[in-house]
C-alpha positions in Angstrom: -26.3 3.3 -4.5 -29.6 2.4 -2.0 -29.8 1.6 0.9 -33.8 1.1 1.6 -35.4 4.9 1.3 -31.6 6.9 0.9 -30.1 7.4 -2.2 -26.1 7.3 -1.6 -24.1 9.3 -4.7 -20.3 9.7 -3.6 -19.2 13.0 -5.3 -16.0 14.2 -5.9 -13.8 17.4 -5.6 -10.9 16.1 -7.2 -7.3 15.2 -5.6 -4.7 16.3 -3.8 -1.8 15.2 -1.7 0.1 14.6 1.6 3.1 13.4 3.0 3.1 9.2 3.0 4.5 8.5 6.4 2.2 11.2 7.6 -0.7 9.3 6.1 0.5 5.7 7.7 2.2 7.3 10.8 4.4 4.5 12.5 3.7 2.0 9.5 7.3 1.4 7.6 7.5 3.2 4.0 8.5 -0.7 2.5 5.0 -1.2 3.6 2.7 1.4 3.2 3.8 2.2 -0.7 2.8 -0.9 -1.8 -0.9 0.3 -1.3 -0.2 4.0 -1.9 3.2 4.5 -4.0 5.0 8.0 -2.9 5.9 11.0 -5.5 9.2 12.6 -5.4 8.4 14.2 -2.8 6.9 11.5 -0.7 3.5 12.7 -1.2 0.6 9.9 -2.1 -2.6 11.1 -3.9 -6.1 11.5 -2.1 -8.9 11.7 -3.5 -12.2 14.2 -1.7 -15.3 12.4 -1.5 -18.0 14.3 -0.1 -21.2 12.0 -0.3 -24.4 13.1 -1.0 -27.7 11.7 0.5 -31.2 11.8 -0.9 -34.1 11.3 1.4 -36.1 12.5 4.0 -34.2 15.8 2.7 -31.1 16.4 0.4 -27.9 16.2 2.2 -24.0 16.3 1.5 -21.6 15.4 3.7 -18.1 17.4 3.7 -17.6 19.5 1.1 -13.8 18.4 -0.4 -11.2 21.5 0.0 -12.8 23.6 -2.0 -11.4 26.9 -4.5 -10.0 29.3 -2.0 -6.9 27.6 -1.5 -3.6 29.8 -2.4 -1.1 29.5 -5.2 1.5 28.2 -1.8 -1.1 25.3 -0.8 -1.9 24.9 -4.5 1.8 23.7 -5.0 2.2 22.2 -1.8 -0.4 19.7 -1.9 -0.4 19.2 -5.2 -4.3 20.4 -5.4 -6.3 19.2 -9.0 -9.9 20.2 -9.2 -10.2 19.7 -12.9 -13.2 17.6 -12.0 -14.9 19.8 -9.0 -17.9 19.4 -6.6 -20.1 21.9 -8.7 -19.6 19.4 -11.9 -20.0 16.3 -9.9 -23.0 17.8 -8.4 -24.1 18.7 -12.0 -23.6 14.9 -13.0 -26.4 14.3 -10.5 -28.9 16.9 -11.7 -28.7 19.4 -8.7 -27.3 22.8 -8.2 -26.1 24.0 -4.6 -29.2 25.7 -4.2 -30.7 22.3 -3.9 -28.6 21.3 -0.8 -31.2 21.4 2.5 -28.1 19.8 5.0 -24.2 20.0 5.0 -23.0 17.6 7.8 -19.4 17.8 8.6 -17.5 15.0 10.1 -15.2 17.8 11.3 -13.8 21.0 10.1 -10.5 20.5 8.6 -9.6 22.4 5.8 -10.0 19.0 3.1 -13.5 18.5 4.1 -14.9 22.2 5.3 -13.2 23.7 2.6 -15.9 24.1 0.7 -18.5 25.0 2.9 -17.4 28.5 2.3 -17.2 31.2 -1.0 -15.9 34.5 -2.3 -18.8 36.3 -4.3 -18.2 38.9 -6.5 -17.3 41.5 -4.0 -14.7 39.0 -2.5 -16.9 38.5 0.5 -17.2 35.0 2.5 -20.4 33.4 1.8 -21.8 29.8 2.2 -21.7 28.1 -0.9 -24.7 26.2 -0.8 -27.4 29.3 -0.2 -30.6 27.1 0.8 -28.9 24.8 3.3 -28.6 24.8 7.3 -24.8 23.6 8.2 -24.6 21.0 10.9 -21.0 20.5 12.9 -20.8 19.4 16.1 -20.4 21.7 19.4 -16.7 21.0 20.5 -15.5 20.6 17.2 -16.8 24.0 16.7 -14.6 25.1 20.1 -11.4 23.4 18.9 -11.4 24.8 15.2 -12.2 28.5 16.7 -9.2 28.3 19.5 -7.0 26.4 17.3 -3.4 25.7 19.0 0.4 24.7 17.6 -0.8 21.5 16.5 -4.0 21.6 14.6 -3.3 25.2 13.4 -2.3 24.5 10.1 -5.6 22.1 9.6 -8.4 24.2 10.9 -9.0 27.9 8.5 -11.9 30.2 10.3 -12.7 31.3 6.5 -14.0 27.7 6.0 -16.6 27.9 9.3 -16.7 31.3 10.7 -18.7 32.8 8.0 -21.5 30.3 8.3 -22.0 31.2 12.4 -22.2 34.9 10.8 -24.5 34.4 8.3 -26.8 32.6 10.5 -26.7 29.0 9.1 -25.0 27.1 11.5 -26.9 24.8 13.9 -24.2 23.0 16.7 -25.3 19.8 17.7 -23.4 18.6 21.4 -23.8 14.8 21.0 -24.0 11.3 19.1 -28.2 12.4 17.6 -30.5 12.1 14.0 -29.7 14.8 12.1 -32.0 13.6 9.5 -34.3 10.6 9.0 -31.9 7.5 8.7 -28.4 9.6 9.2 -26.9 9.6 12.5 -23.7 11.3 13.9 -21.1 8.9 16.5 -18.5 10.6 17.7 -15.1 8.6 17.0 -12.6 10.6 18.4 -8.8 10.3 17.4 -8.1 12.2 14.3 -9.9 15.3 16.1 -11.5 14.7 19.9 -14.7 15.6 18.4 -14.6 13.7 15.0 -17.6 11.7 14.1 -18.8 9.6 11.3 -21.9 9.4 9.9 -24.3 6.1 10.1 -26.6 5.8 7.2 -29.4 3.2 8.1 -32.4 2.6 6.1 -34.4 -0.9 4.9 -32.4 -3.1 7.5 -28.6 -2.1 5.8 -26.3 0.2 7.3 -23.5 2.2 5.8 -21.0 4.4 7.1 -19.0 7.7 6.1 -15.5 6.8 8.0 -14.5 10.5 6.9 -10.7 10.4 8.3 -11.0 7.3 11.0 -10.3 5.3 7.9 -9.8 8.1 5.6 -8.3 5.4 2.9 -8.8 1.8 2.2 -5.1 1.0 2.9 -5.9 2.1 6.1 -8.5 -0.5 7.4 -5.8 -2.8 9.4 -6.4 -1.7 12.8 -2.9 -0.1 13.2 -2.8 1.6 10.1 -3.2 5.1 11.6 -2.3 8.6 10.6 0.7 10.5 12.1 -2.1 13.4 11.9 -4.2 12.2 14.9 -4.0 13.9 17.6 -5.3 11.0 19.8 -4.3 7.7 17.8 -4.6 5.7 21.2 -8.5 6.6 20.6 -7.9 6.3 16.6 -7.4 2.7 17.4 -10.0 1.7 20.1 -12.9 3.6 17.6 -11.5 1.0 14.7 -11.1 -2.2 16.8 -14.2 -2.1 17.1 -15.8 -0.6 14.1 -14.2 -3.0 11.7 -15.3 -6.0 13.3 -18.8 -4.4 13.4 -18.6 -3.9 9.3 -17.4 -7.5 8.7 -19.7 -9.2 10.8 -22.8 -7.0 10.2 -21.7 -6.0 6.2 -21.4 -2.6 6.7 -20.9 -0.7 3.2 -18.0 1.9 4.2 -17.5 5.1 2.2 -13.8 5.7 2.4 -13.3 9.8 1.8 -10.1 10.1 0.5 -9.3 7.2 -1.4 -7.8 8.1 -4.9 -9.8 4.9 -6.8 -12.3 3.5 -4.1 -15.3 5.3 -3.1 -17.1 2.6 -1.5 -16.9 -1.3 -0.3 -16.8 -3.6 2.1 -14.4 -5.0 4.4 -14.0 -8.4 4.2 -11.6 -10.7 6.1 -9.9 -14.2 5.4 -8.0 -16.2 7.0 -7.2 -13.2 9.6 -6.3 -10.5 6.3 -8.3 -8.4 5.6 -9.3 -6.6 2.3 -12.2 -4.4 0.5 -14.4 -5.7 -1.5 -15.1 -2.2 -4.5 -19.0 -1.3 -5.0 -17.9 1.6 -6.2 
């Protein structure tokens, strides 16, 4: 996909998945499998979308869950990386060597997972060698004092290497981080969770990361029982949605199992995705 002078390639790290009524939070079951059916174990499947950005520089954005996940989260969320970052980054005819940025929305474990790697000694290393990471400043401070709630999310093997090796820049506010990609801070899911704008040649898209992690999750109230501030979940998507349907936004919706991209449309008060790809 283009958008003006940016290249947009969605990228994949395969699938895994989480608990349904987690994923919809107060949203009935009868409703929410209808868009995303429930295993036996009332798990629905996610997909990770990292996206990856050519222009000014080469940039990705997340980095899916990564492979140094344990046989015990293996099996619990049903992890499948037959189809992995390092392939879909093959598909486009780079390496990670080629990376210059890695943006993260935030640092949860699904999309900072793999920032990180084990060489050959078993050390933590960042995977992509050439690249400055970029997180933003309090996200930083919650996922290094993590508490009861948002332990479970937030894995210092995923982050903490990359402030020790030196390649970690913390950015306190909304800014450019490159030419034509912006950080906004969008709250909810995490306080500090942001998503990334993408302007270039008068069109806009946006990286929703996990403020509409899914597209059965663009009704307003459609929010995850995994926010930690869903009050703020659902101010940030008033008024985001009606921002993408009036000004045709192209969303990039990270963890939908089928959908990488589209745009929300809305008729006769319903509204619905339109696939780009």
């Amino acid at each position: 996909m283009t958008l003006g002078e940016l290249e947009l390639i969605p990228l994949f790290d395969g699938f895994f998945r989480l608990d349904g009524g987690a994923m919809f939070g107060v949203v009935p079951k009868s409703l929410w499998q209808r868009r995303a059916p429930a295993d036996e174990k009332n798990r629905i499947t996610l997909g990770l979308r990292p996206l990856l950005v050519r222009g000014d520089r080469t940039m990705i954005i997340d980095a899916g869950i990564g492979d140094k996940m344990d046989a015990k989260s293996h099996e619990m969320y049903a992890i499948d990386r037959a189809h992995h970052l390092d392939a879909s980054l093959a598909a486009a005819g780079l390496a990670a060597a080629d990376i210059d940025i890695v943006l993260a929305s935030h640092l949860h474990f699904d999309h900072a997972g793999g920032f990180t790697m084990r060489d050959r000694s078993g050390a933590l290393v960042p995977r992509f060698p050439n690249a400055r990471y970029v997180a933003r400043t309090a996200e930083w401070e919650d996922a290094t004092r993590p508490h009861e709630r948002n332990r479970a999310s937030y894995l210092a093997e995923n982050y903490v290497p990359l402030m020790d090796a030196g390649v970690l820049d913390l950015v306190p506010d909304d800014r450019e981080i490159m030419p034509g990609v912006s950080v906004v801070r969008s709250g909810g899911h995490t306080m500090h969770h942001q998503v990334v704008m993408l302007e270039s040649g008068g069109r806009t898209a946006v990286f929703a990361a996990d403020m509409i992690p899914t597209t059965a999750h663009v009704d307003e109230p459609w929010i995850m029982a995994y926010d930690l501030y869903p009050m703020d979940t659902l101010a940030f998507k008033r008024r985001f949605v009606r921002e993408a349907i009036d000004r045709e936004y192209l969303v990039l919706f990270e963890h939908d199992p089928d959908v990488a991209a589209g745009y929300i449309r809305e008729e006769r008060g319903r509204k619905r995705v339109e696939r780009v790809a």
